[in-house]
Each structure stands twice: as structure tokens, then as C-alpha cells.
C-alpha positions as CSV (number, residue, x, y, z in Angstrom):
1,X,8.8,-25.6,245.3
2,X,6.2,-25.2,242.7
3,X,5.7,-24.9,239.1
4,X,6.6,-21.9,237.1
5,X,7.6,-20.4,233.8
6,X,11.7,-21.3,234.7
7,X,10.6,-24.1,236.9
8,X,9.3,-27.6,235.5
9,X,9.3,-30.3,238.2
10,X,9.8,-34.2,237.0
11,X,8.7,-37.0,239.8
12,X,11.2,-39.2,237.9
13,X,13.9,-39.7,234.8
14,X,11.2,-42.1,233.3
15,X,9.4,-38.6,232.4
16,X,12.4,-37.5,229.9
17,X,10.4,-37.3,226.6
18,X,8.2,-34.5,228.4
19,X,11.4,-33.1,230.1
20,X,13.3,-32.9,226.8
21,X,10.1,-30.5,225.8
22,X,10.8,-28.4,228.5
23,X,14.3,-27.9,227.7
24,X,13.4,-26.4,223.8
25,X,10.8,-24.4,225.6
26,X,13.1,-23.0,228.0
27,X,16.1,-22.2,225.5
28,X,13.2,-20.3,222.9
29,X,11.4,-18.3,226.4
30,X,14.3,-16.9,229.2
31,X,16.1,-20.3,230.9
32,X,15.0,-22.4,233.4
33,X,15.5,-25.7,235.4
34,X,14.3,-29.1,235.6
35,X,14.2,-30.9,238.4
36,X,14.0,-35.0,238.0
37,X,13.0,-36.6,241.5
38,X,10.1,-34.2,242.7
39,X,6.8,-34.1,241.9
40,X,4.8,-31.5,240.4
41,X,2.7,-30.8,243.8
42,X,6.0,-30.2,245.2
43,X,6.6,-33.9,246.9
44,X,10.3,-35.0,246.8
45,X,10.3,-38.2,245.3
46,X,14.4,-38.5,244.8
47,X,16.1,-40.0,242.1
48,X,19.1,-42.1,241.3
49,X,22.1,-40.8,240.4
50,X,24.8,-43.1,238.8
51,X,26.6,-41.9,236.1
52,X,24.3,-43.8,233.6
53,X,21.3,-41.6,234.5
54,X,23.2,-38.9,233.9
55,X,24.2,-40.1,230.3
56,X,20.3,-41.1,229.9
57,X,19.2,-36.9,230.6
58,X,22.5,-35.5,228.8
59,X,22.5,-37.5,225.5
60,X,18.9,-36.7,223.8
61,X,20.0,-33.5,224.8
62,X,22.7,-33.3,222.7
63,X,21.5,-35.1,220.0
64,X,17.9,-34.2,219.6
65,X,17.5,-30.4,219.7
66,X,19.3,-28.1,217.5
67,X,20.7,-26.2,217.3
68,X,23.1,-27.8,219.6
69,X,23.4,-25.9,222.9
70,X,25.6,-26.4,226.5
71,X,23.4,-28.0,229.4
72,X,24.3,-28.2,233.0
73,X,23.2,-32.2,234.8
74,X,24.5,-32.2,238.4
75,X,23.4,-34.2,241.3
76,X,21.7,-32.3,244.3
77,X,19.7,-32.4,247.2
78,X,16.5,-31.2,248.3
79,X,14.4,-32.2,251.5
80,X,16.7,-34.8,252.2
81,X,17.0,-36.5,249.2
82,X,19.4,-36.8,246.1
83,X,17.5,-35.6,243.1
84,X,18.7,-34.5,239.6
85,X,19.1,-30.7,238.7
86,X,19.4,-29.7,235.0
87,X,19.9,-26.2,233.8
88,X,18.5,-24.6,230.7
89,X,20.1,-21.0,229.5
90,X,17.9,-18.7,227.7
91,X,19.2,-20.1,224.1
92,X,21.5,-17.5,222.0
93,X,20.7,-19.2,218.9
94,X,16.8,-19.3,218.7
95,X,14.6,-20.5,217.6
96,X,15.7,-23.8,218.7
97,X,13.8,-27.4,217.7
98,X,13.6,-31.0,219.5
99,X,12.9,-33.3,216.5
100,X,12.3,-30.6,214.0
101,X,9.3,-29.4,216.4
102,X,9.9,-25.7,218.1
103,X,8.5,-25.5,221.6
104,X,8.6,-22.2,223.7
105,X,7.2,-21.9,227.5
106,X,3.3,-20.3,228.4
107,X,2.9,-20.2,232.3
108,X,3.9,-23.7,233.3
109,X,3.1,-25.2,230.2
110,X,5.5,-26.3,227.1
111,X,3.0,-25.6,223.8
112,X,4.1,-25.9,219.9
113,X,5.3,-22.0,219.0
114,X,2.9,-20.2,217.2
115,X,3.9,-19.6,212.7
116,X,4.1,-15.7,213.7
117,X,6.3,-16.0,217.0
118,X,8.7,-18.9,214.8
119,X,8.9,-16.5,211.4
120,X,10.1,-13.7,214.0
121,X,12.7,-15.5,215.8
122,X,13.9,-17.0,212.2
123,X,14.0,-13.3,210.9
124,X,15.9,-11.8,214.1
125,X,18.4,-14.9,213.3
126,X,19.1,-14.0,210.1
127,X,18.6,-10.1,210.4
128,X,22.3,-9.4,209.2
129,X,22.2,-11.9,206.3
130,X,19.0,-10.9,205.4
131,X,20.0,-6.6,205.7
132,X,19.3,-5.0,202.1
133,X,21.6,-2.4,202.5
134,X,24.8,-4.3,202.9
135,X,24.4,-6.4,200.2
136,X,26.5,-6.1,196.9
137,X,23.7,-4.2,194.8
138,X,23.4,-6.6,191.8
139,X,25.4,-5.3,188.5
140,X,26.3,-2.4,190.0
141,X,30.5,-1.1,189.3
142,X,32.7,1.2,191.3
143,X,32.3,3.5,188.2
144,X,28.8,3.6,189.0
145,X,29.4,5.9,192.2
146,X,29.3,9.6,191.7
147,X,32.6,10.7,193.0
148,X,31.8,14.3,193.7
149,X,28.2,12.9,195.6
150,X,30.5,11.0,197.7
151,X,33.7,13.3,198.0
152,X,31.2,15.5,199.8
153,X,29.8,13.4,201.4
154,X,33.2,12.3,202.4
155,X,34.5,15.3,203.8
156,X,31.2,16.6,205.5
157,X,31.7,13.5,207.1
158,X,34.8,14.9,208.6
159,X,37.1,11.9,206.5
160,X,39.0,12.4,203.7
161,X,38.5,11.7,200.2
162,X,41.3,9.8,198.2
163,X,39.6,7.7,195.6
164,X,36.3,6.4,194.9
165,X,37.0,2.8,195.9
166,X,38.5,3.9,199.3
167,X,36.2,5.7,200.6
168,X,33.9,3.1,200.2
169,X,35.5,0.4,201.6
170,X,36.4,2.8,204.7
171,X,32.7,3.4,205.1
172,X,32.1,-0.6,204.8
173,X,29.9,0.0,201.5
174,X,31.6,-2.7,199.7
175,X,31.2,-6.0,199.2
176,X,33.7,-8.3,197.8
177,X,34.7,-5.3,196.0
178,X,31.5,-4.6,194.8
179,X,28.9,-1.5,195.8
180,X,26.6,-2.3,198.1
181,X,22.8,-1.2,198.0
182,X,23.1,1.6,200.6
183,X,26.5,2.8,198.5
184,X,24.5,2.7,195.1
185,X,21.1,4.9,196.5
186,X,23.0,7.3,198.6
187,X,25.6,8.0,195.8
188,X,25.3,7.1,192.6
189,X,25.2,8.1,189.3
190,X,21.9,7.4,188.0
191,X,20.9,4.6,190.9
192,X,17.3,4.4,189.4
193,X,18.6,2.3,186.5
194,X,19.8,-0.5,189.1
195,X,17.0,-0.4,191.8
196,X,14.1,1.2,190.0
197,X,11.4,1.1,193.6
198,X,14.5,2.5,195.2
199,X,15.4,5.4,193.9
200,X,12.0,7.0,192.8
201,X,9.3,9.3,194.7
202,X,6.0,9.5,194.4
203,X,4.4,13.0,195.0
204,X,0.9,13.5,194.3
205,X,-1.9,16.8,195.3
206,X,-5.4,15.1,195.5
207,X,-8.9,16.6,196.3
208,X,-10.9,15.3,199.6
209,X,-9.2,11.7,198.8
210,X,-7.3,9.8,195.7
211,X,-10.8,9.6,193.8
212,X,-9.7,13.3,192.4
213,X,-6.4,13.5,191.3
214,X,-5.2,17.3,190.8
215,X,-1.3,15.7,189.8
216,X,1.2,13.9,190.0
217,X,4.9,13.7,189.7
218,X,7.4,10.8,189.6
219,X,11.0,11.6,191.0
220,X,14.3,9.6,190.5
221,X,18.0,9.9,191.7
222,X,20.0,9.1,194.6
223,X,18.1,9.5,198.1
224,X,19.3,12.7,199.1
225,X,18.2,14.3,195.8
226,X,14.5,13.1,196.5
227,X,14.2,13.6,200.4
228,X,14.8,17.4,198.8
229,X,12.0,16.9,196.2
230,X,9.9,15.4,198.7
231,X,10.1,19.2,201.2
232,X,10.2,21.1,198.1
233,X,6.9,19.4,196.7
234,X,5.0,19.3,199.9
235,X,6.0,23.0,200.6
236,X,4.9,24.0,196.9
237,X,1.2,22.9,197.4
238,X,0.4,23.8,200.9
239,X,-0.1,27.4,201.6
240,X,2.6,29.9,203.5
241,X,1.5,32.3,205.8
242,X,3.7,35.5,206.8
243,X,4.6,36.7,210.3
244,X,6.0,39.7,211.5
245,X,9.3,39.7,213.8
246,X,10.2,43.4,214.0
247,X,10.7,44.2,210.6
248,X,11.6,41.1,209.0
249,X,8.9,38.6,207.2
250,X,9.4,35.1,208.5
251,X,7.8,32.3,206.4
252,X,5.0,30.3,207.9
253,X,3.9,27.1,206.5
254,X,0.3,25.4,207.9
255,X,2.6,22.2,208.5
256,X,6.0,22.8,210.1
257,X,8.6,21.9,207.4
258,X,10.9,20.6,210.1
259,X,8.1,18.0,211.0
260,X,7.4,17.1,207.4
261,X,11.6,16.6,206.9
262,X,11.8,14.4,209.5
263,X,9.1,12.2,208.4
264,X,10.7,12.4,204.7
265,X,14.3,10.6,206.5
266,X,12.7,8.5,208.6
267,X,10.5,7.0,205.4
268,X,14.0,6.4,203.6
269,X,16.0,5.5,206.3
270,X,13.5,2.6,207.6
271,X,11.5,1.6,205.0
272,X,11.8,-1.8,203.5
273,X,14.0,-1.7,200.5
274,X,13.1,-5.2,199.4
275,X,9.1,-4.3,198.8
276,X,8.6,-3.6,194.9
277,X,7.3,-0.1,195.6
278,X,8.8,3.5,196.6
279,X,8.1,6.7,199.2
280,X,4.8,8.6,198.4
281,X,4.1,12.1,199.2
282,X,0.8,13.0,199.1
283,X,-1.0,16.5,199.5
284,X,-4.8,16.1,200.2
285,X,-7.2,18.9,201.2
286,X,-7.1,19.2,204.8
287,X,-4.2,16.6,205.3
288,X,-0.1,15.6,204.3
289,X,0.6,12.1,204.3
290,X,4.6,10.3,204.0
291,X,4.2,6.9,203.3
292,X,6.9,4.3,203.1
293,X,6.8,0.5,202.1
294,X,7.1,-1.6,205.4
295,X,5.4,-1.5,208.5
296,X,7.3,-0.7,211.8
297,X,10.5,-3.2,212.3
298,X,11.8,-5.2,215.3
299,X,8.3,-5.6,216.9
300,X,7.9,-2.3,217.8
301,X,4.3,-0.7,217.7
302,X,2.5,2.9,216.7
303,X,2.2,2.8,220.9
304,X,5.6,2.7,221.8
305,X,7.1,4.6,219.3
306,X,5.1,7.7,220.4
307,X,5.4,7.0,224.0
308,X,9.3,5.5,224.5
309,X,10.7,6.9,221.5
310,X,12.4,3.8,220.6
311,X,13.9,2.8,217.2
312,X,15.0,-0.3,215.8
313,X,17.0,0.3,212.6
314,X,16.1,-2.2,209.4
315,X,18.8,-0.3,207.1
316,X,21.4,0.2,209.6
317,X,24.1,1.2,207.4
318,X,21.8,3.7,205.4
319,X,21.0,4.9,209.2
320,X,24.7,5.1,210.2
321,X,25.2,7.3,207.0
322,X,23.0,9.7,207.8
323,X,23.9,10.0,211.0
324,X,27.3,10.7,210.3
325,X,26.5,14.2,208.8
326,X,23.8,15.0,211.3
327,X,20.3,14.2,209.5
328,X,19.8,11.6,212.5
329,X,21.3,13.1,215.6
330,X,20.1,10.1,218.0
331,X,17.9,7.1,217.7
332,X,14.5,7.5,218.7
333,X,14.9,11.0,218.7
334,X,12.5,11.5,214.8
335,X,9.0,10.9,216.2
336,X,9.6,13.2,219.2
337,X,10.5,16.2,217.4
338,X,7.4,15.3,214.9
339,X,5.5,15.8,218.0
340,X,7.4,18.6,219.2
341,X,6.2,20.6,215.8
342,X,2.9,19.1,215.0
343,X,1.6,17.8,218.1
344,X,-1.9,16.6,216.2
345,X,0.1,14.5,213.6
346,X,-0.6,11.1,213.8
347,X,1.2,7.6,213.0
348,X,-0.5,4.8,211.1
349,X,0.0,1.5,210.2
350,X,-1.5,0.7,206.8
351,X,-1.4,-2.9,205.1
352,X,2.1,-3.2,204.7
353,X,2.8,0.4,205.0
354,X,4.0,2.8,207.7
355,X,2.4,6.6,207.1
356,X,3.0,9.8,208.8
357,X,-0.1,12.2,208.6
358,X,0.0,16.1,209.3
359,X,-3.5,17.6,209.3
360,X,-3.5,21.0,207.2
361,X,-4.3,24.2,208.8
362,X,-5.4,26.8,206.7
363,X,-3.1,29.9,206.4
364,X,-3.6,33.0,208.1
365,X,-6.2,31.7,210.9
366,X,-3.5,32.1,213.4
367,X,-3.4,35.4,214.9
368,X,0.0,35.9,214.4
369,X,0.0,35.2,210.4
370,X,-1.2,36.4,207.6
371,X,-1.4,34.9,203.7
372,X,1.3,35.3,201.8
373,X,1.3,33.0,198.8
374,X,-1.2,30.5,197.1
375,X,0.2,27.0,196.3
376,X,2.9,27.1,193.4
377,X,0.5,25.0,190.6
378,X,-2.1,28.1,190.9
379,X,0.2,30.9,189.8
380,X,1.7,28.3,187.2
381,X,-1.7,28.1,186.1
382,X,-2.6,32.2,186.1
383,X,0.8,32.5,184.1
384,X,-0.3,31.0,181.4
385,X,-3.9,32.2,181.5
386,X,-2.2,35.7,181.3
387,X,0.3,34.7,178.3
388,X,-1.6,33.1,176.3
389,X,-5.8,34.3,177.0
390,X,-6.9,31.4,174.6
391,X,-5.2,28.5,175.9
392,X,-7.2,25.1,176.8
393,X,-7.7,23.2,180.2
394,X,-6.1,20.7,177.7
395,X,-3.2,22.6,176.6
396,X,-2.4,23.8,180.2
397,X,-2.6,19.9,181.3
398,X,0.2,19.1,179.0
399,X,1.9,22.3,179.4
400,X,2.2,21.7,183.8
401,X,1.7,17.8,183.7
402,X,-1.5,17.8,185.9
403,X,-4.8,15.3,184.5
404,X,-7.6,17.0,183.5
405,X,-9.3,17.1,186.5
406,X,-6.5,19.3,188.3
407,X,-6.9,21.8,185.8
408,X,-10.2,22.1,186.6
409,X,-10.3,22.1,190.5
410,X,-7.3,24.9,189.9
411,X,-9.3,27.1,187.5
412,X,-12.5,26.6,189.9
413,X,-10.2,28.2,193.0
414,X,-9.4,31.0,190.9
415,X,-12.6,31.8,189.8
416,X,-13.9,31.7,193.5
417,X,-11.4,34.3,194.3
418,X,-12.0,36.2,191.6
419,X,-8.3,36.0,189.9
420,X,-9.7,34.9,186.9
421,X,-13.4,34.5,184.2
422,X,-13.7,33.0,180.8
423,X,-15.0,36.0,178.9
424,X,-17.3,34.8,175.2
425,X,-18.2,31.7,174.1
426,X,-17.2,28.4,175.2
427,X,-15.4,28.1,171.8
428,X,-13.8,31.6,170.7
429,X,-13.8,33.0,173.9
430,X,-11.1,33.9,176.2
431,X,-9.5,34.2,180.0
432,X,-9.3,37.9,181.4
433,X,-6.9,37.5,184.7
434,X,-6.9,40.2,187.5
């Protein structure tokens, strides 16, 4: 018999305090036994066992560590003599303490748990009181719920739609009678004036990084209306190549737009809700990045989420919505078909951030494509040029909502292709388009 990480051997009773250690360690770790009445080098000592002794191990048990959990002292045998057996279960209520101190097991040693390891166990505890999405979404009314968002819902759903209130509470989205988050972001009216973070989107084109800002857009709404402005907007300023099937043109962005929606719902269906910040979309030069607020959940890592395609859900009620009317089809199943579409993309973990990048691939440098359109802010731009020949980088800023500097990286890539030239002076002249 020797030592181990479920095995802690006690020469005698008179070693309690050290035993009682044992016993937190092995209800935080996986079980285990203690053994009073053989040594650690495996000598059997034995050990008395009257009725008091029993009382001696069982009592501190009971009233020392708590949570208060079920223990198991018998009287046994081993090499001949009696010895005491006690038996630990892995704990079902952890993290558990002995005198407000939480222990956990390492090898054959009982050590003090680590902050991190403690704030973990206290979170997984308290995961379902702690959920965003089931809770009553503060100030929020039942009049407050679109009733054609969810009527459609509803029915796509497969259910039927009474009233506004009952389907609600038969999709558990209330909460003494209340809306909860998930109800309020998913369907309501105008969910941005109750959870401001929530309900917006971020999009933004940039040059080689954020130091050159070509725009930027703010969305608001319900989530469903701005996982569609987050595909429209990333489509819009990446190019489209064309390829040939018979005689039919198919569309052919540089990053697969299946990829790009799957990252959009995964960034709203697991981000952290409780983080004062929203979804970004961000197009840069040679690169796409979705980036939600909250790193990966339930301990899971950039390694195993790529490799196991496993998923641990944070807003399981907003997850359960979804996949009611098929945007998830099966946990796990997301980062797969990323991969499946844009093998190359790549997962990071940023600050407190989770970000899915898809590198760019310029259109029409596949054999199979050709280019078919430029992105939607440069023939904004040559519209107006053509309209209105002595318009201002100014005017055209506040005409489109881009800075300053957008107009000018825009107007620079039509000049390079020729599209457009500023004919005159710099003041007087005027912008000849081809």
C-alpha cells in the first residue's frame, strides 16, 4: 500500500488535524481514502476502534468543513490488524473549506488551492445564478417585446403563437413575469435603449492596422438584425470575384461568407454579456477580424477548440434559441465548419477578448475567378464624383460617414486605377470620372 493522489495513509488517529486536510483535498480533487492505523511507508501499525474513536474522526468532519458533505468511518482489516478506513467522495458542492481554508490534492500532497483554481470552482458553482441571459433584464415590460419579431420566431420554431406573454413563458424567457435578457436582445422593440453594449455593432474598414481609419459604423437593434449587418458590412468592403458554372455567374467572395456567418453567431451566442462593450467587425487590408467581449468559457482553450471541437455554452438560453431555428445545428459543430471554408483562419485570444481572423485573398488570383465588383464605399464614392464634379473630400465625408482619411485612401485607389483625376486647380478645379 503506498501513497497516492486518492490514497493518504495515517500511522494513527492522533494524526487527525493533518487527516481532516486530506479530506477537503480529496472532496475539491476526485475522492479518496484515509487510512488511520498504517504508516506512510506502508507498515500496519493498527488502530483502536471503539465507538469513541469513531466519534473523534466523524465529528470535525461534520462540523469543520463546509459545505457539509456524507463521509463513510468503518472498521477494517489489513495485514492482520484492525485499522480505520474512511471514505472521501469526490465533493458535488465544491469548492469545499476546513476552517474557511480550501485545500485540493497535488501527487500525495494536500496544498492551499491556488486564487485562480478557487475563483473557477466558485464561478462553476454559481454558473446558473450568475447566467446573464436568464435574468429578468432590468426595467424591461412585456410591451417591450416585438410581437411580430417573436410570432416568427415562434412559428419558425415550429410552436404556436398565441400572445406575447405566452410564448415567452413557454420558451422559459420570463422571470417572475418579467422579460429576461436573452427575451429582450433577441426580440425586442428597440433593445438598445435597455442594454446599450448589448444590442450594438461595431463595424469598422481600416488600412494596414487601426492607425488609419477609412470608417466606421455603429449598429443597434435586436441580435438578429445585426448578425445581418455584420455579413452585409463585411461582404460590402471585401471584393467579389465571378466564376463561371455553365452559363450562370456564381458570386465569389475572397473570404467564404459561410465562414464569416458562423463566426458572427458564435461572437453573439458566447460572448460575455456582462462586459461593458459590444461585437466588432473589422475589415483591414489583407485580413477580417470578429471580435467578441469574453475570452473562451468553461476552461476551454484556442487548442481544444480547433482540435476536439468542443463547446461550453456561457448564454445557454440565447444558444438554445438559436438552435431551435437551425443557426446552431450541434455544439461544437461552428469552429469546424470555419475550418472547413477557411482553412488558414485563425483563433485568438486577446486581453479579454475572443477574435476570429480570416486572411483576405485578393480577388481574381484564383484560376477559376475573375473580378467582378470593387468594394461598395468606392462606387459610393465615384457616384458622387460623377454627380456632383466639384464636390469636397469634406463634403463626401459627411455625405458617406467615412473620416477624412477614408476619403482619401478611396480617392487614391481610384486614381491608381485610373477611374478618376482632379482636373484644374486645387481650388476651382474639378473630378473627370471614366
Amino acid at each position: 500500500m503506498k501513497e497516492s493522489e486518492t490514497l493518504e495513509l495515517k500511522k494513527s488517529v492522533a494524526q487527525l488535524e493533518d487527516a481532516l486536510k486530506s479530506a477537503c483535498a480529496f472532496l475539491n480533487h476526485k475522492g479518496g481514502e484515509i487510512w488511520f492505523g498504517v504508516a506512510p511507508d506502508g507498515t500496519v501499525r493498527g488502530a483502536d476502534s471503539p465507538e469513541s474513536t469513531m466519534r473523534k474522526i466523524s465529528q470535525p468532519l461534520r462540523q469543520r468543513i463546509r459545505p457539509e458533505t456524507r463521509f463513510e468511518v468503518r472498521r477494517d482489516s489489513y495485514g492482520g490488524k484492525g485499522v480505520m478506513r474512511l471514505k472521501i467522495p469526490e465533493g458535488a458542492r465544491k469548492p469545499y473549506f476546513l476552517d474557511g481554508v480550501a485545500y485540493i490534492r497535488v501527487g500525495v500532497e494536500d496544498v492551499v488551492m491556488p486564487p485562480a483554481e478557487l475563483e473557477r470552482l466558485i464561478v462553476e458553482k454559481n454558473r446558473e445564478k450568475l447566467r446573464w441571459d436568464n435574468e429578468a433584464c432590468p426595467g424591461a415590460k412585456i410591451s417591450d417585446i416585438g410581437s411580430k419579431k417573436l410570432g416568427d420566431f415562434v412559428r419558425k420554431a415550429g410552436l404556436r403563437h398565441e400572445s406575447v406573454q405566452g410564448s415567452l413563458k413557454k420558451l422559459g424567457m420570463l422571470s417572475k413575469g418579467r422579460p429576461v435578457n436573452a427575451a429582450v436582445l433577441l426580440f425586442g422593440r428597440q433593445p438598445q435603449k435597455l442594454m446599450r453594449h448589448a444590442a450594438t455593432l461595431r463595424c469598422a474598414v481600416f488600412g494596414e492596422s487601426t492607425a488609419v481609419t477609412i470608417s466606421m459604423q455603429d449598429y443597434e437593434g435586436d441580435m438578429f438584425s445585426l448578425m445581418k449587418r455584420a455579413e452585409e458590412f463585411v461582404r460590402a468592403n471585401i471584393h467579389v470575384g465571378m466564376r463561371l458554372e455553365g452559363l450562370e455567374r456564381i458570386d465569389v467572395p475572397e473570404v467564404d461568407m459561410e465562414a464569416v456567418r458562423e463566426a458572427v453567431i458564435n461572437a453573439f451566442s458566447h460572448r460575455d454579456y456582462r462586459e461593458p462593450d459590444s461585437v466588432r467587425a473589422a475589415v483591414f487590408r489583407d485580413r477580417v477580424e470578429i471580435t467578441n467581449p469574453g475570452r473562451l468559457f468553461g476552461g476551454l482553450t484556442v487548442e481544444r477548440i480547433t482540435h476536439e471541437e468542443v463547446s461550453e455554452r456561457r448564454n445557454p438560453l440565447i444558444a438554445d434559441m438559436l438552435h431551435r431555428i437551425h443557426f446552431v445545428e450541434k455544439w461544437g459543430r461552428g469552429i469546424g465548419l470555419i475550418l472547413s471554408k477557411e482553412p488558414e483562419a485563425r483563433f485568438e485570444e486577446i486581453g479579454t477578448h475572443f477574435r476570429v481572423v480570416f486572411p483576405r485573398k485578393a480577388a481574381g488570383t484564383t484560376p477559376e475567378t475573375t473580378p467582378k465588383t470593387t468594394p461598395k464605399t468606392g462606387e459610393q464614392i465615384m457616384g458622387l464624383l460623377k454627380s456632383s464634379p466639384q464636390i469636397t473630400k469634406e463634403e463626401i465625408a459627411a455625405a458617406l460617414g467615412l473620416t477624412h482619411d477614408g476619403v482619401k485612401y478611396h480617392i487614391k485607389r481610384l486614381k491608381s486605377r485610373g477611374s478618376v483625376r482632379w482636373v484644374g486647380p486645387s481650388r476651382g478645379g474639378h473630378w473627370e470620372t471614366k
